[in-house]
N, C-alpha and C positions, 0 to 999 in steps of 0.2 A: 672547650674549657682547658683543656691538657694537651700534649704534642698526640696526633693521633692521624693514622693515613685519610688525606685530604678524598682518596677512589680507590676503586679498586686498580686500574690500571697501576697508581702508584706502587701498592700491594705486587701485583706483579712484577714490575719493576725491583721493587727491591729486596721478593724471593729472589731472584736469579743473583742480586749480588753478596747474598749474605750465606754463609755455607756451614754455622755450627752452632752446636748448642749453647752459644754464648751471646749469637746476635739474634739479631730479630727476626721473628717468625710471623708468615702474613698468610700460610691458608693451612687448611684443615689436615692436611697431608704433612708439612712441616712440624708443626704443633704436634701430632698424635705419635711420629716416628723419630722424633730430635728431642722434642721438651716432656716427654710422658714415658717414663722406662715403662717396659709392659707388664710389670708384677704391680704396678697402679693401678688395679682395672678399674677401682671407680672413674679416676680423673679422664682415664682413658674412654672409657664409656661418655664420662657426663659431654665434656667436650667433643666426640665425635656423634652424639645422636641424633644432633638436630638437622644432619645431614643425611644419616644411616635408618633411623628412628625418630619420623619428625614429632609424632605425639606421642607419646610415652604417657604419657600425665592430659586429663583435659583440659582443651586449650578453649578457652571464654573469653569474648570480645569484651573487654573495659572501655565505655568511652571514658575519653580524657578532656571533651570538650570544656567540661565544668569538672572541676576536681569535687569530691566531696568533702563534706564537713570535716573532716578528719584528714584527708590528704590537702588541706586548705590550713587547716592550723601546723599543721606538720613543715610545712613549705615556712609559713608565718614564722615558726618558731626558730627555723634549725636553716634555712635558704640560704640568707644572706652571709653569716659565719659559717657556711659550710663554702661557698661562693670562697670568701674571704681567705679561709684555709686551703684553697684551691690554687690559689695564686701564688701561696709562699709557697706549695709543693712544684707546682710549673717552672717559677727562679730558681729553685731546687734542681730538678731534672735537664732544665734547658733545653736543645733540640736532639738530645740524645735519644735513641729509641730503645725499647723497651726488650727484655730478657727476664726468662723464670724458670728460677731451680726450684722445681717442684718438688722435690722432695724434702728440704729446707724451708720450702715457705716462702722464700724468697723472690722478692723480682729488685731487677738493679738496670737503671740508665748510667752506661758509659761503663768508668771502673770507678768514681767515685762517691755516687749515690744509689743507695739500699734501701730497699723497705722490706720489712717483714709485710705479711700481705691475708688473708681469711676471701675465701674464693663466697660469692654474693650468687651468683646465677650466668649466664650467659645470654644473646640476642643474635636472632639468626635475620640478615637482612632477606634471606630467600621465601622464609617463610611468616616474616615480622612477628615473629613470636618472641616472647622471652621466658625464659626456665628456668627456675629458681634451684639453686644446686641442693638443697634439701630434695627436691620433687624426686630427683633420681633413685630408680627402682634399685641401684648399689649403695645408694647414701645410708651412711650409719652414725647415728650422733656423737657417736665418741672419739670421730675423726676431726682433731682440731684444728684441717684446714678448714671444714663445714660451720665452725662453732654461732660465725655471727649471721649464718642465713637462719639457722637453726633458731637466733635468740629474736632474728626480724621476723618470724616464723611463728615466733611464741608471743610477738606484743601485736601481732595481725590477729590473733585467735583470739586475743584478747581484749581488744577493740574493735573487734570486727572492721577489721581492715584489707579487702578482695584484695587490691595491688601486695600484699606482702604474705596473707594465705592461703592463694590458690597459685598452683605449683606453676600453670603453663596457660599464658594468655595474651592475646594478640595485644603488641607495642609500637611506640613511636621511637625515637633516639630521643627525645625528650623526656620519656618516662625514663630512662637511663640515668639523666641527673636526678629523677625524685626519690629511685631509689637509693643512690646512692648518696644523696643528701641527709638524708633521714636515716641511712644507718649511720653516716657520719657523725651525725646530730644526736641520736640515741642512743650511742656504741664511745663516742666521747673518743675518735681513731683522729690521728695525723687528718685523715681525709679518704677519700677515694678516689679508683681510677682506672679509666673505662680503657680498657687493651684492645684496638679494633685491630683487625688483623682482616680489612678488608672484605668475604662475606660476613661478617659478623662481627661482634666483641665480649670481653670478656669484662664481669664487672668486679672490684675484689675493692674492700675497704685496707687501704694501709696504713702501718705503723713506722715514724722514726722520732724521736722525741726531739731529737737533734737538730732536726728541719728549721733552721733559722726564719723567724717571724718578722718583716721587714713592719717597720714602727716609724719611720722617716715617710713624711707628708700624710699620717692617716690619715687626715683631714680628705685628702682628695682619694684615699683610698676609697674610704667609708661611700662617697660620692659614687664612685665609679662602680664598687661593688651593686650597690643599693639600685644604683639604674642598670645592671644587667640585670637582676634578679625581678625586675618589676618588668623588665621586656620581655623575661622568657617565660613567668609565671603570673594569674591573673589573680592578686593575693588583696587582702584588707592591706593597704603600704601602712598606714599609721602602725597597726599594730606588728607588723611586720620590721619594721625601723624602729619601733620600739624593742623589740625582744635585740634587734642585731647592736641596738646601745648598750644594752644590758648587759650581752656577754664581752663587749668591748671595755667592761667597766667605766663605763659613764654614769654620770648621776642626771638624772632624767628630770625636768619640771614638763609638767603635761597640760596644756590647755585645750579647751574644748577641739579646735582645728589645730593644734600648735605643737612641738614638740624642742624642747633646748636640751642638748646632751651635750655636759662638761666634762672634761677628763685634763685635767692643769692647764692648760693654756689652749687645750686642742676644745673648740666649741662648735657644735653643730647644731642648725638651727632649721627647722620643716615648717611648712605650712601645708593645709590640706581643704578640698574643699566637704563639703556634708557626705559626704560618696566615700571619704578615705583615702579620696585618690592625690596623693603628692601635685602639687602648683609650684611650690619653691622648695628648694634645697642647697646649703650655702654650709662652707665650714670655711 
């Protein structure tokens, strides 16, 4: 989705070329002794345990073959414009790689683009686990890098939702987008963005208001988002392209299979067959 190391080989690669706390960091040794002063100890702890401390927290297999009802509307709802949002932050950062001043909150591609950033969880590809920065046995809720695991934390409890309240459970790299779609979606942030640093990644929703929003050819935008999100996730598409017209401010006409979403001269028009499943798509 975002500029992210292709291997780990690559990761090693370009530890050996990058030497301060300003460029990129690609393993667990970098990250814990260049980007984490040590009077951090949570950040310090949370990101070095899953290597140090693999289960801290119980770790419970989720299948994800079939999402459930609630991570099936969640996708429905918030996918496609979190997708969408994804794209302007990518034009955004370009092939610049990624840096974070931890103690500001901060993470910044190149020297011209900034995000403020709220740390989500982590993913350890050794143990395909993921751990949600709440779970950590030094997490304290009044630490405002924590604030929006802590608030994905509080709408999991609250709809009984396993992927967002239980602290430590075996993952895909695809649960990566869900959560971080759905804090995007629910949290109403710039977007999110997944820091692989090679064993692993890091997941942090950001903020820049700034992030210019590219409006030139929606039409083939909306297209192009709308069929990645239906390749990567097995969603209702009708109602799915419905929610993603609605935050696009489009006015909607709905027919049994059918859907027309107008926004001034930009018109987008779906067919579907009894199943939900998109047959035509044309703007």
């Amino acid at each position: 989705m975002l500029h992210q190391l292709k291997n780990i080989d690559e990761a090693a690669a370009l530890q050996n070329t990058y030497g301060s706390a300003i460029a990129l960091r690609t393993s667990y040794s970098a990250l814990i002794s260049h980007l984490i002063p040590d009077r951090i100890s949570l950040l310090k702890k949370f990101f070095s345990r899953t290597e140090e401390k693999k289960h801290l927290a119980k770790v419970l297999a989720i299948n994800y073959a079939q999402y459930s009802k609630l991570e099936q509307e969640l996708i429905e709802k918030f996918g496609a414009v979190a997708f969408d949002k994804q794209m302007d932050i990518a034009d955004a950062i370009g092939e610049n790689s990624w840096s974070l001043d931890m103690q500001n909150g901060k993470i910044s591609f190149g020297e011209q683009v900034e995000f403020s950033f709220k740390i989500l969880g982590s993913f350890s590809r050794t143990s395909n686990v993921w751990n949600w920065a709440w779970a950590n046995e030094e997490a304290e809720k009044d630490d405002v890098s924590l604030n929006h695991a802590y608030e994905m934390k509080s709408f999991g409890e609250k709809q009984n939702a396993d992927f967002l309240k239980i602290g430590s459970f075996e993952a895909k790299n695809i649960d990566l987008h869900l959560i971080g779609l759905t804090a995007s979606g629910l949290l109403k942030t710039t977007g999110y963005y997944i820091a692989d640093y090679g064993a692993g990644a890091m997941v942090f929703t950001v903020q820049n208001n700034e992030v210019p929003k590219n409006t030139e050819k929606e039409s083939e935008r909306i297209i192009t988002v709308f069929n990645q999100l239906i390749s990567d996730f097995d969603v209702n598409q009708k109602l799915a392209l419905k929610h993603y017209l609605a935050e696009k401010d489009y006015e909607i006409v709905e027919g049994r299979n059918k859907i027309t979403g107008t926004k001034g001269s930009n018109i987008i028009f779906a067919e579907f067959d009894n199943e939900h499943t998109l047959t035509k798509l044309n703007g």
